[in-house]
C-alpha positions, 0 to 999 in steps of 0.5 A: 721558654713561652710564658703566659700572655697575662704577664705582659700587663704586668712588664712595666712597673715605673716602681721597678725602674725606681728601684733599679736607679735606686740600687744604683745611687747606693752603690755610688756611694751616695747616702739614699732618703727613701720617700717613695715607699708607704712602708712605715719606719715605725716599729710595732708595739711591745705589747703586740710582740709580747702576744706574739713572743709568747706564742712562740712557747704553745707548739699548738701554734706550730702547724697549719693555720685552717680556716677554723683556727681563725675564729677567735681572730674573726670574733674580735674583727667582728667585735671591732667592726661593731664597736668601730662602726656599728655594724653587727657582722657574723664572725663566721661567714662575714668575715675572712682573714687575710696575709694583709689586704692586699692579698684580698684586692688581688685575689677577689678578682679572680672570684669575680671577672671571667676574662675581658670583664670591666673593673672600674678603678680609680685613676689615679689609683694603688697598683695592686688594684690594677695587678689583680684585675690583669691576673684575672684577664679583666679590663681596667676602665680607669675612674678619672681622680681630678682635683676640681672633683675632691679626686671623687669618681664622677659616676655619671662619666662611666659610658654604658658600653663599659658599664654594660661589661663591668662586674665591680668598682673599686674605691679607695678612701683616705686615698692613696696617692691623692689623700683624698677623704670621702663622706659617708654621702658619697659612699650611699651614692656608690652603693646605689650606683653598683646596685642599679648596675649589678656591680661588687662594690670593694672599698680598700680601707688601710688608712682609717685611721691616719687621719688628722683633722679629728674625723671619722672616716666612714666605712662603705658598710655604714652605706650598705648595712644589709652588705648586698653588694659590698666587701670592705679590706683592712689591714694591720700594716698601717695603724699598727705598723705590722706591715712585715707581719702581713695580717688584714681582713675582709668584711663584707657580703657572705657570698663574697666572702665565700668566693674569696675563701674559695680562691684563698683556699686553692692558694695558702693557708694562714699566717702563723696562730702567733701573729693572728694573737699579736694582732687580736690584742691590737684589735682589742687595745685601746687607742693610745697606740693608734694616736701615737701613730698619727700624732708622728704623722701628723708632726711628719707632715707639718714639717714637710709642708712647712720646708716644701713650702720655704723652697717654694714649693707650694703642696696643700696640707692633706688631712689624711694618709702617710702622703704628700701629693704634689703637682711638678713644677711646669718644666716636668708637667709631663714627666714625673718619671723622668722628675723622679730619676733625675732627682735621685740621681742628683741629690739620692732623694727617691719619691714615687711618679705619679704616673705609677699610679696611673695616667692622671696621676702624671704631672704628680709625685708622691712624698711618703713620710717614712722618715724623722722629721729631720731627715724630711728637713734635709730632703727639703733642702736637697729638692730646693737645691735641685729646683734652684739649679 
C-alpha cells in the first residue's frame, strides 16, 4: 500500500511517543498525573448546557448545519468583537464559524501555499500550525522565540531569500508554550512588516483571556482595522472550557475569509445548531464565568511556582496562559524527550518536551495546569524526588 509523500512530515510526533510511554505506565499500574495536555479539567458552565439541552427538544436543529444557519452565531461573534475590541465587522462576509480554531489554522494554508510556499512560524510554536503548512505542501521557516527577545520574532533576521517565497506568518499571543504576552506596539509593527512583504498575517488567539496580571491582550485586528492583510482565530475551548464542543471562529480580511469558506466547504458542514446556541449565550454572558476561569488558573499557578520553587526548581511566574515553561536542568539541556520519558517512567508524572514544539523549544518542557492544586503539590514532590536522585 503506497501513501502520500505529504505524511511524512507528519511521521514524527515526540506527543505520540509520550503517549505511547503514557499508556504503558498505566497499564503498569502505577497512577499517571497528566500535565502534558492543554486540555482543561474544568467543566462548562450550566447555563451554557441549558442553551444546548435545550436544543436538543427544536428537531429544526437536527439537520445539516449550512452556511446560512450560522448567522445568528456570526451577528453575536460580531457583537463581541465590537464590544471585546472595538472593532465593527460584517457578520456575513467577515466572519466564518469554525469546528474549534484549530480547524482554521489547519485548512487556511491549503487556501493560501501552492507547494514549496514559505510560512513563517513561530519557534518554538503550537504544532498544528506546522501540521497545516505540510498539508499544503508549504515550507516552514521557523520565526527563532528567544528569551533575551521577550520570545517576540525579530522580523529583521527573515532572509530575503525566504522572504522572497513566503505567502504568510503566523503569530500566536499569549503564547503557547512560552506564555509569552505581546503588545498592541508590536502587533502594528507585524502588520507593517506583511504589508510591505505581500504577506496574510494570521494570529491565533485561544488565550485572550487567561490572563492574570489585570491586562487586555490586543487583538492583531486593533492593528489592522481596515482588515488588509489579517484573519485572527478564536476558540471557545479555553475561556469556556468547551474544548470537547469544538466551536471557534474566524474574523478577519473578507477575501480570506472567503478562501476559508471555500475550503471548509469542500470538507464539512457545521457543528450541530445546539452547541452554535450554547456557544451564543456564552458569547453574549457576562464575564463572571470567565473570571472564574482565571481566578483557578491563576491559584493553579502560584501553587505550582511556589512547590517548583521548594524543590529547587527555580521557573519565572507567567502572566499568561494554562502553562509553565521551564528550562531542564543542565543534565537534560539537550534532552527533553528523553527529561520527559525518563520522569513518567520514574514518578507516572507525564509533561510536554519542548522540543515537540520545535527546535528552540529543546532544553524546555511544558507544565499544563490541568490539575487541582493538590495534585500539582504531589507532581511537585515527584520531580524533586526524581531530581534529587
Amino acid at each position: 500500500m503506497q501513501f502520500a509523500d505529504r505524511l511524512q512530515p507528519l511521521q514524527s510526533n515526540v506527543f505520540a511517543d509520550m503517549d505511547i510511554a503514557k499508556s504503558q505506565v498505566k497499564a503498569s499500574g502505577m497512577a499517571v498525573i497528566d500535565l502534558s495536555l492543554g486540555s482543561s479539567d474544568l467543566p462548562t458552565d450550566a447555563f451554557i448546557l441549558e442553551a444546548i439541552a435545550e436544543a436538543l427538544k427544536d428537531t429544526s436543529t437536527h439537520g445539516y448545519s449550512l452556511f446560512g444557519s450560522t448567522m445568528d452565531f456570526r451577528e453575536a461573534v460580531a457583537a463581541w468583537m465590537q464590544q471585546r475590541f472595538d472593532i465593527q465587522v460584517d457578520p456575513e462576509t467577515e466572519v466564518l464559524a469554525l469546528i474549534g480554531s484549530q480547524e482554521g489554522t489547519a485548512h487556511l494554508p491549503l487556501a493560501l501555499l501552492n507547494p514549496n510556499d514559505f510560512a513563517l512560524l513561530q519557534d518554538p510554536g503550537y504544532p498544528s500550525h506546522y501540521g497545516g503548512i505540510h498539508l499544503a505542501g508549504g515550507q516552514v521557516y521557523g520565526m527563532p522565540l528567544l528569551a533575551e527577545n521577550e520570545f517576540l520574532p525579530v522580523f529583521s533576521d527573515i532572509p530575503e531569500t525566504v522572504l522572497a517565497q513566503s505567502k504568510m506568518m503566523v503569530l500566536s499571543y499569549p503564547h503557547n508554550p512560552t506564555t509569552a504576552t505581546a503588545t498592541l506596539e508590536f502587533f502594528q509593527s507585524a502588520v507593517k512588516f506583511c504589508q510591505q512583504h505581500n504577506l496574510v498575517l494570521v494570529h491565533d488567539f485561544p488565550y485572550l483571556d487567561l490572563v492574570f496580571d489585570g491586562s487586555k491582550p490586543p487583538s492583531v485586528l486593533q492593528a489592522d482595522r481596515d482588515r488588509i492583510v489579517s484573519i485572527e482565530f478564536f476558540t471557545m475551548s479555553k475561556s469556556y472550557n468547551m474544548g470537547g464542543f469544538r466551536v471557534g471562529f474566524a474574523v478577519g480580511n473578507r477575501e480570506l475569509i472567503k478562501a476559508l469558506r471555500q475550503i471548509k466547504a469542500a470538507v464539512d458542514f457545521n457543528q450541530y445548531q445546539g452547541i452554535m446556541r450554547g456557544a451564543i449565550k456564552a458569547l453574549t454572558g457576562d464575564r463572571a464565568s470567565i473570571d472564574r476561569v482565571v481566578a483557578t488558573f491563576q491559584e493553579r499557578r502560584d501553587v505550582m511556582i511556589k512547590s517548583l520553587h521548594a524543590i529547587g526548581w527555580e521557573i519565572s511566574n507567567p502572566s499568561a496562559t494554562m502553562y509553565l515553561w521551564a528550562k531542564l536542568p543542565d543534565r537534560y539541556a539537550h534532552n527533553s524527550v528523553g527529561f520527559c520519558l525518563d520522569l513518567i517512567k520514574s514518578t507516572g508524572i507525564a509533561l510536554a518536551p519542548g522540543s515537540g514544539f520545535g527546535k528552540h523549544g529543546e532544553g524546555h518542557v511544558r507544565f499544563a495546569l490541568v490539575h487541582p492544586p493538590e495534585v500539582l503539590q504531589e507532581a511537585a514532590t515527584k520531580i524533586g524526588a526524581f531530581l534529587h536522585n
